[in-house]
C-alpha positions as CSV (number, residue, x, y, z in Angstrom):
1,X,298.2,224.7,72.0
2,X,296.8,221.3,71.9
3,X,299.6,218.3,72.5
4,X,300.4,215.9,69.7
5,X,297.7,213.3,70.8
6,X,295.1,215.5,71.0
7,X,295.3,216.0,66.9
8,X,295.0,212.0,66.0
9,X,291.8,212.2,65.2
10,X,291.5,208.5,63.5
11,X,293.4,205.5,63.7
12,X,297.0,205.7,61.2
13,X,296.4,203.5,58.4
14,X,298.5,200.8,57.9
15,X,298.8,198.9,54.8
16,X,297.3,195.5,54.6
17,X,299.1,192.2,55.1
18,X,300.0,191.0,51.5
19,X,300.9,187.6,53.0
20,X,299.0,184.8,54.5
21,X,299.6,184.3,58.3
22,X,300.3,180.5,58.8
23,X,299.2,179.1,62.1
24,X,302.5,177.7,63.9
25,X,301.6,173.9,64.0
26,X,303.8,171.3,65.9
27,X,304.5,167.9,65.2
28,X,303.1,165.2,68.0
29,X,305.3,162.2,66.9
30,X,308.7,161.9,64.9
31,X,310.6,158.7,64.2
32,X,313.8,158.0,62.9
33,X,314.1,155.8,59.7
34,X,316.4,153.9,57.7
35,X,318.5,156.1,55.6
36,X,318.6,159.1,57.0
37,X,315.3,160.0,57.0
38,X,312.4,160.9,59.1
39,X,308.7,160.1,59.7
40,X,306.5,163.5,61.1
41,X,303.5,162.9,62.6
42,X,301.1,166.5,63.1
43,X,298.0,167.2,65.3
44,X,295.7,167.4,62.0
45,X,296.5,163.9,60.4
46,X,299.3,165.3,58.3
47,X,302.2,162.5,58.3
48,X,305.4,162.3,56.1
49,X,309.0,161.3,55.8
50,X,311.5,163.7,55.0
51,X,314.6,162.5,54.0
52,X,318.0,164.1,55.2
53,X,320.6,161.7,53.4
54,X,321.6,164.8,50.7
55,X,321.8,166.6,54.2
56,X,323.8,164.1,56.6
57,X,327.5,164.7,57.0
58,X,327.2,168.9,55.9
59,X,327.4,171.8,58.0
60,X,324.6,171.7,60.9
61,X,324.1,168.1,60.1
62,X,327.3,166.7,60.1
63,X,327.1,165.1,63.6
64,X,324.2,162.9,61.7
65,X,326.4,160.7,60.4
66,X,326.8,158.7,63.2
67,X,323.6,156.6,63.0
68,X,322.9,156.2,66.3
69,X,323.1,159.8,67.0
70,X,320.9,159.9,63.9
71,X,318.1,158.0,65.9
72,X,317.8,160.2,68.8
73,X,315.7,162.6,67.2
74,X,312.8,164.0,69.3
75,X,310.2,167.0,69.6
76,X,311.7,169.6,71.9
77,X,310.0,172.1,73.9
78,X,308.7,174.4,72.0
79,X,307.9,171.8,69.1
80,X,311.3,171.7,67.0
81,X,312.3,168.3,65.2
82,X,315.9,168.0,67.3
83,X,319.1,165.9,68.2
84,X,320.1,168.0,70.2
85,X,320.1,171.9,71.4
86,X,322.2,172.5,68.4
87,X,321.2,170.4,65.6
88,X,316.9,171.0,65.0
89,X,314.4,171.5,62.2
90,X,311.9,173.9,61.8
91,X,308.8,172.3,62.2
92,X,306.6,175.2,60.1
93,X,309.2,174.2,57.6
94,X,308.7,170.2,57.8
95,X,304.9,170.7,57.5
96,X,305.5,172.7,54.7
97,X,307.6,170.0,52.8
98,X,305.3,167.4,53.6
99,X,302.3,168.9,52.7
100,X,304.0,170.2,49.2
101,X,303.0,174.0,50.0
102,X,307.0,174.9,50.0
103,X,310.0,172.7,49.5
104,X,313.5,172.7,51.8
105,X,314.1,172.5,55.5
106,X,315.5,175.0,57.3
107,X,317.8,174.1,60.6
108,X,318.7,176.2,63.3
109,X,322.4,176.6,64.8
């Protein structure tokens, strides 16, 4: 009796992707602005301002309010738009928004 293994005689089929793979891009400057919003700079010219005011004050973002907490945004390690380890942006997301491909940010908890 043959094993299991010996019986695949071709590679399974699997079906094909029906969604475009997005390259994970990461922002190379970000600067707080008046008003609560944000100026992204990427690696492939793309720049923007986002604007967070709607946000500022809610849920995840409530420590925001404080301005000067506001102003300490930066890029973390592995490229998020941050405050802190607790209050980020996804940066796929910002891109997105910028670039008009898909609207809304999403943060991370």
């Amino acid at each position: 009796m043959s094993s299991p293994l010996e019986t695949i005689k071709r590679p399974l089929d699997y079906p094909k992707a029906s969604h475009e793979i997005l390259n994970m891009i990461r922002p190379i400057k970000v600067k707080a602005l008046p008003g609560y919003e944000i100026m992204i700079s990427y690696p492939d010219g793309v720049e923007g301002t986002i604007d967070l005011s709607s946000s500022v004050g809610h849920g995840v973002f409530a420590p925001l309010r404080d301005e000067s907490f506001f102003r300490k945004v930066y890029i973390g390690d592995f490229g998020q738009i941050a405050w802190s380890d607790d209050i980020e942006i996804c940066p796929d997301s910002a891109y997105l928004e910028i670039t008009g491909k898909r609207g809304g940010v999403f943060a991370h908890a």
